[in-house]
Backbone as CSV, one residue per row, in Angstrom:
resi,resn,N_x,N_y,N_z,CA_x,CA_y,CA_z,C_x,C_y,C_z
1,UNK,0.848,-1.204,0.000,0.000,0.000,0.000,0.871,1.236,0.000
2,UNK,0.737,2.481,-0.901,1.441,3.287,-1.109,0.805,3.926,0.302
3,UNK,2.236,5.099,0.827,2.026,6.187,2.006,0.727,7.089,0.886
4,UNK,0.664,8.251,2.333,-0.129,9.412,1.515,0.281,10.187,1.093
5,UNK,1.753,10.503,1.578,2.979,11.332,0.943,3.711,11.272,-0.563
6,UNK,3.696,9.690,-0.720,3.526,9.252,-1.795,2.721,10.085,-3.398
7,UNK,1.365,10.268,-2.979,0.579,10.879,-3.501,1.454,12.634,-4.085
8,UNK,1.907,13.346,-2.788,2.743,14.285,-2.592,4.104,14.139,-4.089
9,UNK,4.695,13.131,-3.418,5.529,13.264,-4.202,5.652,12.883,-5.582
10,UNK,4.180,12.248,-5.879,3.794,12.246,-7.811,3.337,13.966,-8.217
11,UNK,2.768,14.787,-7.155,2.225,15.765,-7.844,3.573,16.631,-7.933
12,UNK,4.615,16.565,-7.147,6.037,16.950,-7.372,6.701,16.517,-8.638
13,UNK,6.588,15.533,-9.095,7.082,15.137,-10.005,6.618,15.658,-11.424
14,UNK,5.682,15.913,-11.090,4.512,16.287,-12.167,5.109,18.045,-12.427
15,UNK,5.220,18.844,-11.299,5.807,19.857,-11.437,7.191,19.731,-12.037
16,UNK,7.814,19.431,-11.471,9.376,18.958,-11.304,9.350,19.194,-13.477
17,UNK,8.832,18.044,-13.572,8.687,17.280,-14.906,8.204,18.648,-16.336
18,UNK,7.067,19.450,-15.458,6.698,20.601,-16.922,8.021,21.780,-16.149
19,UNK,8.344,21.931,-15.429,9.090,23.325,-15.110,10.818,22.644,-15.826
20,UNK,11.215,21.772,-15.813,12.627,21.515,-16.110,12.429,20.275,-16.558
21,UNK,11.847,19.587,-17.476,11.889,18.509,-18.183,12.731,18.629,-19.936
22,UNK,12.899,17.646,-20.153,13.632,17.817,-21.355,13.513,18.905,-22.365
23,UNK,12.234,19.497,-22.849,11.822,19.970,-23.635,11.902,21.810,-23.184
24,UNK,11.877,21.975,-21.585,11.691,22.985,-21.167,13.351,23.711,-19.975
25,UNK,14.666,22.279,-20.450,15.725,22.577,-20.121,16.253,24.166,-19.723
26,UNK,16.799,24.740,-19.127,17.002,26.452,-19.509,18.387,26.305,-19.843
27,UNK,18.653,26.854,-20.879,20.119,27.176,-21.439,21.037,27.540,-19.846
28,UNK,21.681,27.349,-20.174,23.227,28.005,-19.558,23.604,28.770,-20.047
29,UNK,23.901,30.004,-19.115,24.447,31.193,-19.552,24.914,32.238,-18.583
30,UNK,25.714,32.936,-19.218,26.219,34.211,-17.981,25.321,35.100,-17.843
31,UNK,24.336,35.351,-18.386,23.498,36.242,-18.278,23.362,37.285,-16.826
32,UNK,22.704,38.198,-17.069,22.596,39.271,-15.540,21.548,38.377,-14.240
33,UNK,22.348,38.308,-13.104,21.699,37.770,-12.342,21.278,38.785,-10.794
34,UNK,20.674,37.956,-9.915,20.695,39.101,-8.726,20.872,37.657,-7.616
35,UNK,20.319,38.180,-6.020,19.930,37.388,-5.351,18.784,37.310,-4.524
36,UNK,18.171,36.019,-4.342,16.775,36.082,-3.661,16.811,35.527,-2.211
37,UNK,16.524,35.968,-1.396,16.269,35.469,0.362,15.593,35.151,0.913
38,UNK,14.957,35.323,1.994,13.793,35.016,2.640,13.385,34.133,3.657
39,UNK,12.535,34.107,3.758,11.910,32.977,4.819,10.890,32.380,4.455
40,UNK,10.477,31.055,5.164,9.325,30.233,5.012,8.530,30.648,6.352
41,UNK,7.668,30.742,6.554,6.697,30.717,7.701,5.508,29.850,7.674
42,UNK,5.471,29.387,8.723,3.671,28.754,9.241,2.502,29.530,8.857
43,UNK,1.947,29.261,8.400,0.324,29.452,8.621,-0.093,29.714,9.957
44,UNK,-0.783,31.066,10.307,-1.223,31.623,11.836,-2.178,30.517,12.167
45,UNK,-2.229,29.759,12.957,-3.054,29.123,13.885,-3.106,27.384,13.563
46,UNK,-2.115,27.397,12.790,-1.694,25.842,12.133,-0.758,25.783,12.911
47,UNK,-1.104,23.760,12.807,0.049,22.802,13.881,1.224,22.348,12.986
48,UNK,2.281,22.153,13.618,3.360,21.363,12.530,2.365,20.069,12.488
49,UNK,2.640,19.368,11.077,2.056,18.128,10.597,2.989,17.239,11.623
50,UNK,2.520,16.440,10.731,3.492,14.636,11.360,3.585,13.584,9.920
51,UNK,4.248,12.549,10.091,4.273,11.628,8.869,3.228,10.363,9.814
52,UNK,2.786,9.697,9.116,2.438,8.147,9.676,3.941,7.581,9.867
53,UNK,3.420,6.336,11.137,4.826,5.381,11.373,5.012,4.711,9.818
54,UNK,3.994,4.037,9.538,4.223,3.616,8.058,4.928,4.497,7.027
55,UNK,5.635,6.041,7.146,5.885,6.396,5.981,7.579,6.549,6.709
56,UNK,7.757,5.605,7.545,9.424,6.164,8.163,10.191,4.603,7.942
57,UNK,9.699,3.670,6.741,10.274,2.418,6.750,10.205,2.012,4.833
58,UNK,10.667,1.123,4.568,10.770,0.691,2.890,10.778,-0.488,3.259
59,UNK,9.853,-1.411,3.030,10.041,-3.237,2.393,10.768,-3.169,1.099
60,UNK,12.044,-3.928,1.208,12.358,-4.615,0.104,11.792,-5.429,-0.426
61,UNK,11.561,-6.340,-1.524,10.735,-7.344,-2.131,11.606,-8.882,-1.940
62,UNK,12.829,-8.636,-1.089,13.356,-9.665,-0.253,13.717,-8.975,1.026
63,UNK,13.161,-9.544,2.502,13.514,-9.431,3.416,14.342,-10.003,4.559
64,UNK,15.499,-9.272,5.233,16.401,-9.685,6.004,16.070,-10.168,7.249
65,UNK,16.823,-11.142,8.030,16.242,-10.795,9.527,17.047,-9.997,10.321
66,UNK,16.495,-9.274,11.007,16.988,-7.857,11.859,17.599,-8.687,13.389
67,UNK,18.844,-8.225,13.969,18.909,-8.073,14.995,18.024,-7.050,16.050
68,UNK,18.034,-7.335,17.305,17.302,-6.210,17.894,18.061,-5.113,17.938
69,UNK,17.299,-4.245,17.283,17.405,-2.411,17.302,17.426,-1.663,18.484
70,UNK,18.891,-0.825,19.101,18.517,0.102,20.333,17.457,0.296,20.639
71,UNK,17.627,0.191,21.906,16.152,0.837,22.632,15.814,2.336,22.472
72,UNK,17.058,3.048,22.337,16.597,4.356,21.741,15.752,4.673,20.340
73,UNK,15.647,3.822,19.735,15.070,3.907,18.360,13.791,3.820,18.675
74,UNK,13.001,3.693,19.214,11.697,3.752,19.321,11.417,5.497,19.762
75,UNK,11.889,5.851,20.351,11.871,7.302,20.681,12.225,8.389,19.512
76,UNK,13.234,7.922,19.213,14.043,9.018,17.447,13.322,8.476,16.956
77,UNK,12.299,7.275,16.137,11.611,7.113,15.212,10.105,8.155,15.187
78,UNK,9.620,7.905,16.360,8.877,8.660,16.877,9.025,10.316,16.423
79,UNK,10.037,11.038,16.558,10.321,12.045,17.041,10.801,12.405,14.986
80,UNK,10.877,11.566,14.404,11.334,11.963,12.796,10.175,11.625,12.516
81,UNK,8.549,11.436,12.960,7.561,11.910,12.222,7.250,13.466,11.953
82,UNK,7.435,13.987,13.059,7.740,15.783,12.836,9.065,16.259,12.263
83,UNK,9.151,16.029,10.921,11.027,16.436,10.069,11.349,17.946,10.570
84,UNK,9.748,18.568,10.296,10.067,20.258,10.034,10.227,20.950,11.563
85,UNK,10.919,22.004,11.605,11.309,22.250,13.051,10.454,23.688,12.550
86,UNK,10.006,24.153,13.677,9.140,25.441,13.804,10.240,26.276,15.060
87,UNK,10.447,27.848,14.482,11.361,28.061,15.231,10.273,29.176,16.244
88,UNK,11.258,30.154,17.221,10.229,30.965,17.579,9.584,32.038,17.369
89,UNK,10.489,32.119,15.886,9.903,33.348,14.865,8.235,32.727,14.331
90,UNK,8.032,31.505,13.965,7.295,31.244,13.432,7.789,30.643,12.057
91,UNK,8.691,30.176,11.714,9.715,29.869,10.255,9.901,28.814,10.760
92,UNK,10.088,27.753,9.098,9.881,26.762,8.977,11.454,25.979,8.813
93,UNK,11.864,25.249,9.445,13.045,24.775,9.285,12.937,23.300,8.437
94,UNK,13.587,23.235,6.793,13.483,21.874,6.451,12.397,21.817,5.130
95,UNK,12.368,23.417,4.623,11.431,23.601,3.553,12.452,23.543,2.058
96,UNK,11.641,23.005,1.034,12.676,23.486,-0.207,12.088,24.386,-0.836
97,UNK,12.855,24.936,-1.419,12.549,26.405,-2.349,13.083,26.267,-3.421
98,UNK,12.395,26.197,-4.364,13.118,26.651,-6.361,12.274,26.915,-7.145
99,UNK,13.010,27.370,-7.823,12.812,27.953,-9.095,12.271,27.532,-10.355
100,UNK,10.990,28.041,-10.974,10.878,27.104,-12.400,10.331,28.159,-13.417
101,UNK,9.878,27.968,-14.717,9.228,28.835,-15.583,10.556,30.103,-15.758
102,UNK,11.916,29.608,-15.634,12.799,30.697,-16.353,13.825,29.850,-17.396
103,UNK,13.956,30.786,-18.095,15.370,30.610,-19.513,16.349,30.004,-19.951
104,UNK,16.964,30.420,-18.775,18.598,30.560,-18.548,19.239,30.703,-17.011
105,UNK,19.952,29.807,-16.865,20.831,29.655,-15.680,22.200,29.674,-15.633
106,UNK,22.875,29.887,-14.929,24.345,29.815,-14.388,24.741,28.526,-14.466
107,UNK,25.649,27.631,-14.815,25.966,26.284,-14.582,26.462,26.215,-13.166
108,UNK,26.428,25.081,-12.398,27.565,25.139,-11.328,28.112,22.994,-11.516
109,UNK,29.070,23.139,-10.328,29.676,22.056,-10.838,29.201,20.714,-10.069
110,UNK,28.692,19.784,-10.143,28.534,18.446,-9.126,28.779,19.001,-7.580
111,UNK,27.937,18.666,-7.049,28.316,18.470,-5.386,27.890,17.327,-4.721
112,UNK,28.227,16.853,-3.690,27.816,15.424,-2.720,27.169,15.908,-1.598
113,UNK,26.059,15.465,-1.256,25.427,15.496,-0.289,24.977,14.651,0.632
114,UNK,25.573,15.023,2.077,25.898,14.364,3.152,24.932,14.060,4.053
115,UNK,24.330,12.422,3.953,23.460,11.840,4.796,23.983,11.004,5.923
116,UNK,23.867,11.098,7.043,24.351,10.417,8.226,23.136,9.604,9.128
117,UNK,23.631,8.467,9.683,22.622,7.219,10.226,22.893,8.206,11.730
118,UNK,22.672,8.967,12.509,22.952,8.903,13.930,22.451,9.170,15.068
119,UNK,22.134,8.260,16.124,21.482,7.716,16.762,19.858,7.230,16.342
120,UNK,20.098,6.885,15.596,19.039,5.654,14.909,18.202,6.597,14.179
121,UNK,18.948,7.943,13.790,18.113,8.398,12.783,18.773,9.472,11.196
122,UNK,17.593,9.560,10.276,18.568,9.802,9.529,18.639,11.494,9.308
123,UNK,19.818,12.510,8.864,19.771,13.801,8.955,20.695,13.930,7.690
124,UNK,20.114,14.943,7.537,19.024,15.808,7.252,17.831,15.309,7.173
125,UNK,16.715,16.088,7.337,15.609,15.122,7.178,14.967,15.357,5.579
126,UNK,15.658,16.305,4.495,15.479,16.646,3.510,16.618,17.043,2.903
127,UNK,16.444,16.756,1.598,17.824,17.388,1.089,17.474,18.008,-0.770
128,UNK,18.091,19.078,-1.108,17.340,19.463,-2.546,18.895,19.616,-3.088
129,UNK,18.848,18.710,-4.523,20.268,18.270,-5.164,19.996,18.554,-6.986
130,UNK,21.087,18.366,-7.438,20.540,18.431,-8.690,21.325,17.247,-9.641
131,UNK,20.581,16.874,-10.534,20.954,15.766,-11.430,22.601,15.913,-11.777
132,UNK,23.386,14.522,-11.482,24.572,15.219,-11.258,25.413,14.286,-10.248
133,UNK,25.024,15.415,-9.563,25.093,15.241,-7.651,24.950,13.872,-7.337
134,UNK,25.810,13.804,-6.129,25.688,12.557,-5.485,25.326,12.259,-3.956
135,UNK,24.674,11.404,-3.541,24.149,10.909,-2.350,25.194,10.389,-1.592
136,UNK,25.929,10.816,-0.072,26.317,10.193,0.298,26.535,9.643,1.763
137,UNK,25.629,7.935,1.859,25.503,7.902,3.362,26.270,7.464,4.065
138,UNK,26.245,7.632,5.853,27.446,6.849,6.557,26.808,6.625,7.304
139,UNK,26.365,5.462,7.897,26.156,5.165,9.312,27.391,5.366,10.366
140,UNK,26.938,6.112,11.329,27.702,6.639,12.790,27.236,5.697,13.687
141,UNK,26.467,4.553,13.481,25.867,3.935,15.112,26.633,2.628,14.612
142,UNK,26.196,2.091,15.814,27.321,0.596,15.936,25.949,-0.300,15.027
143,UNK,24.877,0.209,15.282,23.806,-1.137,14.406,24.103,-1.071,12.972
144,UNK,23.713,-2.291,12.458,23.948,-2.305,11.193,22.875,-1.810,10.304
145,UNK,22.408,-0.520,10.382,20.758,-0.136,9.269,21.108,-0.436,8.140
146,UNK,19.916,-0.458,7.333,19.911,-1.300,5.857,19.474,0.280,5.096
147,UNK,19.845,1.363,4.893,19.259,2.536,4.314,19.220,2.316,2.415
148,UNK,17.981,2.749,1.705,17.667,2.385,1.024,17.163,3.928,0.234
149,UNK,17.865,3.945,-1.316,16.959,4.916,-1.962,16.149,4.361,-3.157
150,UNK,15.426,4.722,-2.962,14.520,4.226,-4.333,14.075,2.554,-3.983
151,UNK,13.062,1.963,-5.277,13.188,0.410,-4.870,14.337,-0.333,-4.815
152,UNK,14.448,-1.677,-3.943,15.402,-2.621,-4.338,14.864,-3.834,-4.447
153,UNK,15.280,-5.004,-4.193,15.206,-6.061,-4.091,15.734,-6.921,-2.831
154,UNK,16.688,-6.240,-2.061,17.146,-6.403,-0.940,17.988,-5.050,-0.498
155,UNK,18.180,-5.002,0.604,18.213,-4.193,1.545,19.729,-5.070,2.280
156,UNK,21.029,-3.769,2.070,22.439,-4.487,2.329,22.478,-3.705,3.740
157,UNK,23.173,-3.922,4.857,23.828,-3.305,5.842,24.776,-2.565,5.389
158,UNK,24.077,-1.340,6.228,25.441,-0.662,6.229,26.613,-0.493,7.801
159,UNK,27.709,-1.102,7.294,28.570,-1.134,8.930,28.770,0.064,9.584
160,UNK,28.855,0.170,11.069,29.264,1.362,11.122,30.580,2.474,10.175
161,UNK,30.296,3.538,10.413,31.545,4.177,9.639,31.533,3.684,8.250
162,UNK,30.989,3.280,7.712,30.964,2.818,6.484,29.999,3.912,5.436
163,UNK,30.375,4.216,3.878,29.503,5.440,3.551,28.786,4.515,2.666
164,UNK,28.011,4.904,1.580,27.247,4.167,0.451,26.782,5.682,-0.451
165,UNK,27.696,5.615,-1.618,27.389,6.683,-2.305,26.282,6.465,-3.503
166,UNK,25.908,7.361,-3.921,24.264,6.796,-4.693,24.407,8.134,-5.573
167,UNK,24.362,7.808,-7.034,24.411,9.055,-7.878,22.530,9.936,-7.940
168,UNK,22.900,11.023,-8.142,20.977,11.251,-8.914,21.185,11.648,-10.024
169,UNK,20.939,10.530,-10.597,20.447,10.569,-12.083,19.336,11.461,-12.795
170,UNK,18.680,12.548,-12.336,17.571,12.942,-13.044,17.125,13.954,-12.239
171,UNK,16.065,14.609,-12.508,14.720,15.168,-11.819,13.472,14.800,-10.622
172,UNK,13.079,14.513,-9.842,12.290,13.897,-9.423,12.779,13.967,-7.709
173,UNK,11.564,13.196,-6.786,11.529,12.859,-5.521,11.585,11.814,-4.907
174,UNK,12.517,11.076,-3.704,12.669,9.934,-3.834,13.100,9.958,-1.975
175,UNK,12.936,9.056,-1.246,13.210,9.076,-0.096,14.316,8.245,0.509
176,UNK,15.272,8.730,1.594,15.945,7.498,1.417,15.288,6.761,3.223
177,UNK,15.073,6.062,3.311,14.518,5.308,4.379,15.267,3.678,4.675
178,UNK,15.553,3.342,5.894,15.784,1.506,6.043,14.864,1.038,5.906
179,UNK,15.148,-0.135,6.018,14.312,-1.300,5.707,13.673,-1.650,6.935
180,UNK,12.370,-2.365,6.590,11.322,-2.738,7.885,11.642,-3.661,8.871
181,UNK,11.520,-2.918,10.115,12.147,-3.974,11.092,13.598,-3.079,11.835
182,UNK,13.943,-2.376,10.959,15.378,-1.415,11.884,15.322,-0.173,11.042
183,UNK,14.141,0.931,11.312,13.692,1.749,10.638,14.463,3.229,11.391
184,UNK,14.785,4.215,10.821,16.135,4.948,10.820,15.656,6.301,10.393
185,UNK,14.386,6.802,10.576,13.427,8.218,9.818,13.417,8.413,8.827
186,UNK,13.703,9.123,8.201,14.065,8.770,6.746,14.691,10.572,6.094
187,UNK,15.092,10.548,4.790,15.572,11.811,4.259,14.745,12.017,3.263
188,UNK,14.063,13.380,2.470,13.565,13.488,1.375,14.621,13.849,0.424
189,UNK,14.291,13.252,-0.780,15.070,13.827,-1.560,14.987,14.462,-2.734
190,UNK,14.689,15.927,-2.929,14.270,16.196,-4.040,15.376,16.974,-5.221
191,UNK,15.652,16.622,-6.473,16.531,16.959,-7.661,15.766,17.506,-8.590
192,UNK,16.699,18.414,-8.841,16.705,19.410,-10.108,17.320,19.190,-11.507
193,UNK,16.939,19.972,-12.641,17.703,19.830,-13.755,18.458,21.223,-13.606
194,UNK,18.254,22.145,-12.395,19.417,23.163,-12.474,19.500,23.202,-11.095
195,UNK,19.908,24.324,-10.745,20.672,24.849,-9.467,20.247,25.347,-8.040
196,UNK,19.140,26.382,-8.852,18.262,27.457,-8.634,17.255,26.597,-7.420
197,UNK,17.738,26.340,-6.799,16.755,25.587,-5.506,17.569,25.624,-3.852
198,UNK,17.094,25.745,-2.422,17.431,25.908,-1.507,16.698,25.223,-0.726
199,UNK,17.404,24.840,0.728,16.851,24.535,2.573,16.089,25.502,3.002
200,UNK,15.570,25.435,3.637,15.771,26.371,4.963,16.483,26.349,6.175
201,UNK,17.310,26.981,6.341,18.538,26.486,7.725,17.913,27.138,8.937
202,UNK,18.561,26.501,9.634,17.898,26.804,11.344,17.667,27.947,12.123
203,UNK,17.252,28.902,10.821,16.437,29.753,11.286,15.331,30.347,10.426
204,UNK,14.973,29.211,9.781,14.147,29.081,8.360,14.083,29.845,7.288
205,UNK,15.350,30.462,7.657,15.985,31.205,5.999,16.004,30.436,4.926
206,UNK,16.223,30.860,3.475,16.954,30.566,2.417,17.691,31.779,1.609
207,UNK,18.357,31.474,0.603,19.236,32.413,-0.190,19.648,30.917,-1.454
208,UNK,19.254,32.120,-2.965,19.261,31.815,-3.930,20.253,32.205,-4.374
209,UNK,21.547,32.310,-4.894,22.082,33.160,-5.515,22.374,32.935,-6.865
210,UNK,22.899,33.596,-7.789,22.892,33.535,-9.366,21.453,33.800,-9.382
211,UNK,20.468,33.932,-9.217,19.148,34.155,-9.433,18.520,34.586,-10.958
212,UNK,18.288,34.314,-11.609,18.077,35.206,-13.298,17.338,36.086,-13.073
213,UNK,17.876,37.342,-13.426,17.161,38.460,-13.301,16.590,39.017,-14.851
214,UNK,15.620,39.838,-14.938,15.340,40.548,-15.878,14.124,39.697,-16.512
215,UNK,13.590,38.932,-15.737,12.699,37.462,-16.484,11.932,37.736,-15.149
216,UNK,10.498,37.068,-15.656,9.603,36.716,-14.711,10.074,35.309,-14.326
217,UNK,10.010,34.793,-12.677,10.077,33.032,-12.604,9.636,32.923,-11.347
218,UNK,8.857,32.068,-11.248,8.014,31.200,-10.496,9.147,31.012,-9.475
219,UNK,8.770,30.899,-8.127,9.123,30.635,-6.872,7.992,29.702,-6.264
220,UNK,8.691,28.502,-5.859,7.999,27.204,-5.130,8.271,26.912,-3.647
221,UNK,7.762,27.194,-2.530,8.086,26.198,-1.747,7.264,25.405,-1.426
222,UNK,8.102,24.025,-1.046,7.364,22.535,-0.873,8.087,22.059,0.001
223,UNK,7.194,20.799,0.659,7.554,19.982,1.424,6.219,18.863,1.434
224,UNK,6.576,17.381,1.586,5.725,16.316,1.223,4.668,16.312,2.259
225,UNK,4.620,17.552,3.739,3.716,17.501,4.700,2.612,18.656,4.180
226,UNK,2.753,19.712,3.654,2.671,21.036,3.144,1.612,20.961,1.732
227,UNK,0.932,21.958,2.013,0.473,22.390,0.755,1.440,23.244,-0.034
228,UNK,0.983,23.542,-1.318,2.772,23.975,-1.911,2.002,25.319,-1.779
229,UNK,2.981,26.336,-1.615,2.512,27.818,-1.765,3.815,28.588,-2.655
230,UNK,3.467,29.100,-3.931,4.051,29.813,-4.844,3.998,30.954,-4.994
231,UNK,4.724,32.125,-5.738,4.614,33.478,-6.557,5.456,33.399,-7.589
232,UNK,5.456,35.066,-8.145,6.403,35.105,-9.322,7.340,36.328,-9.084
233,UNK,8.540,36.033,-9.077,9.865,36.846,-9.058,10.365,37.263,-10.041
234,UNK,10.316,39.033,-9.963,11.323,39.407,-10.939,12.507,40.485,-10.449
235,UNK,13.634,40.068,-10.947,14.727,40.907,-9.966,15.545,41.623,-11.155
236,UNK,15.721,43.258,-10.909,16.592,43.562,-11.584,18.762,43.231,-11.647
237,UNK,18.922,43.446,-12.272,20.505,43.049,-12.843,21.327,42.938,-10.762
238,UNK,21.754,42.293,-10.847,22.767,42.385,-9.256,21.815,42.922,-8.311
239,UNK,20.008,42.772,-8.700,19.363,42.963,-7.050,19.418,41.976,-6.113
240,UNK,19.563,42.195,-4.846,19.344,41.781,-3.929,17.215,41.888,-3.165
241,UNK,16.646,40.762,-3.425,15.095,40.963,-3.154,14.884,39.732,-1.945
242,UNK,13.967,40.357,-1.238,13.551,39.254,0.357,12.199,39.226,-0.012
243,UNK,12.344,37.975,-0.195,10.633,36.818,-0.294,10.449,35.898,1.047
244,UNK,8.993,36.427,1.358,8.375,35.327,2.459,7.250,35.023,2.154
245,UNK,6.987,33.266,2.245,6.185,32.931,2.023,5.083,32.000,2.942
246,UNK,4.634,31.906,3.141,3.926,31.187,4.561,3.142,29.495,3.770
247,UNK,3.406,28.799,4.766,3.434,27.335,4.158,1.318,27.075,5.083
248,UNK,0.988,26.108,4.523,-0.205,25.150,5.150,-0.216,23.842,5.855
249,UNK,-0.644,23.055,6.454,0.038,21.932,6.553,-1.265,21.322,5.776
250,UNK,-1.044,19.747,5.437,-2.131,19.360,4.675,-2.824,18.610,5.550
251,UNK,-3.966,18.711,5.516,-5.035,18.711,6.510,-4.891,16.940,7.090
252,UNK,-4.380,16.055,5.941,-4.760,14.389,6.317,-3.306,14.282,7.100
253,UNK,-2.352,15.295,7.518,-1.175,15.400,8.114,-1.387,15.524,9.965
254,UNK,-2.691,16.774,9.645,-2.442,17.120,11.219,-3.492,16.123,12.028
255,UNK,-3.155,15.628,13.373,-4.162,15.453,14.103,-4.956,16.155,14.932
256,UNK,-6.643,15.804,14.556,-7.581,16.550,14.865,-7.206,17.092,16.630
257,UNK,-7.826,18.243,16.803,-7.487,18.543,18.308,-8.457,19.127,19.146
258,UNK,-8.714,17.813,19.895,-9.760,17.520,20.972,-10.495,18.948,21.250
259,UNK,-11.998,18.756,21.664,-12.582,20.212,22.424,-11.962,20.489,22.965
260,UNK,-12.060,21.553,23.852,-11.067,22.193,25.024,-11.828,21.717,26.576
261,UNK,-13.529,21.346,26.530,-13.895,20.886,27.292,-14.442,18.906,27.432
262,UNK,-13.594,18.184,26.298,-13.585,17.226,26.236,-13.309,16.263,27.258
263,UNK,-13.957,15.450,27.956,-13.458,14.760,28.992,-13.365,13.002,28.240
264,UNK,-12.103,12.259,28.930,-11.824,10.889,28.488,-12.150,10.529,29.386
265,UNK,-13.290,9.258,29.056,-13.846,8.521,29.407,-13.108,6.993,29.361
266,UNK,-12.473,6.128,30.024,-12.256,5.005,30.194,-13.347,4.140,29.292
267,UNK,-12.708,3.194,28.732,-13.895,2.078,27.783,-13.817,0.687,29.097
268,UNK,-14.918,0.756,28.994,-15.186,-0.524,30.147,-14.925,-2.189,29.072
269,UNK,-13.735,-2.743,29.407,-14.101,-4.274,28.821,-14.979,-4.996,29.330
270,UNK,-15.842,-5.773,28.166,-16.868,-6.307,29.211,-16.108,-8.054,29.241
């Protein structure tokens, strides 16, 4: 049975796919650029979401048998259903931001991006890369997790201290999660066909730079808990412009929250 996030990350793809798909590539070029900033914010009177336990694990279509998993892992598994951190500004820590519907971009060169197993969970809890780029994990704990991107067929240990590098081939969203039975939170992973995409760091900033200026272009932020909330940016030659955008959570995310004069009643077994 597919998650509900799942769902999330086809309508991503679907974007992903008309904004930078083959046909709609943007040249490379030096062209005049500026830079874009900003913040993500909450929605006034919205809860951070959560994931289901079911969306923090991957079945392989062959399964291992697990030693028993720290006792701490029941607690960090728990605790990586909420990825996004809410700070006390009200900003969203763990949002991606990019760019689509422009021209021409800046090239830049391959980078690796650094996923770590530690204390039975995985961090970043998101990561935005571009086709290219490479994945690269290490387990830090003494257990052996089985971390997994995309489908497999089996699910290998990874030893401690040990990395497992994973290219991204393309465009698209993909999670990396262990295998069922020694489950490890999981990372999102979303790729670009350019550059023009950002985090939010721990103080739910971002910063774009090379930005194409002199063009209208679509500004996205997303996240697989989130409704997506967009505009359109236009920056003159070497401007510097601050965008904030305020996120939703999606409603089958949050749990409902009790009257305020609700009393629990004990169920009598008969």
């Amino acid at each position: 049975m597919r998650s509900l996030a799942a769902i999330g990350f086809c309508l991503l793809g679907c974007w992903l796919w008309l904004a930078c798909g083959s046909e709609n590539k943007p040249k490379e070029t030096t062209g005049p650029v500026g830079t874009l900033f900003g913040e993500i914010r909450l929605a006034e009177g919205a809860r951070l979401p959560q994931y289901a336990a079911y969306d923090l694990v991957r079945a392989p279509l062959r399964m291992n048998k697990h030693a028993s998993v720290p006792q701490e892992c029941e607690a960090q598994n728990e605790a990586a259903r909420t990825p996004v951190t809410l700070t006390a500004a009200r900003t969203l820590i763990g949002i991606v931001i990019a760019a689509s519907d422009f021209t021409r971009v800046r090239a830049r060169k391959p980078k690796v991006h650094h996923v770590a197993i530690e204390h039975c969970r995985l961090e970043p809890s998101i990561v935005a890369a571009m086709a290219g780029d490479t994945i690269s994990i290490e387990n830090r704990d003494a257990y052996g997790f089985e971390p997994l991107l995309g489908p497999a067929f089996e699910a290998t240990a990874l030893a401690h201290g040990e990395k497992r590098k994973l290219p991204i081939l393309g465009a698209g969203v993909d999670v990396v999660q262990c295998s069922l039975g020694a489950a490890c939170g999981r990372t999102d992973v979303v790729s670009f066909f350019h550059p023009l995409h950002a985090v939010t760091d721990a103080r739910g900033q971002f910063r774009i730079d090379n930005f194409p200026a002199l063009e209208l272009v679509r500004v996205t932020a997303w996240h697989p808990l989130f409704d997506v909330a967009e505009t359109f940016v236009w920056l003159e030659a070497g401007q510097r412009s601050r965008l904030v955008l305020e996120l939703t959570p999606k409603a089958r995310f949050v749990a409902p929250t009790p009257p305020a004069n609700a009393v629990l009643v004990p169920h009598a077994v008969p």
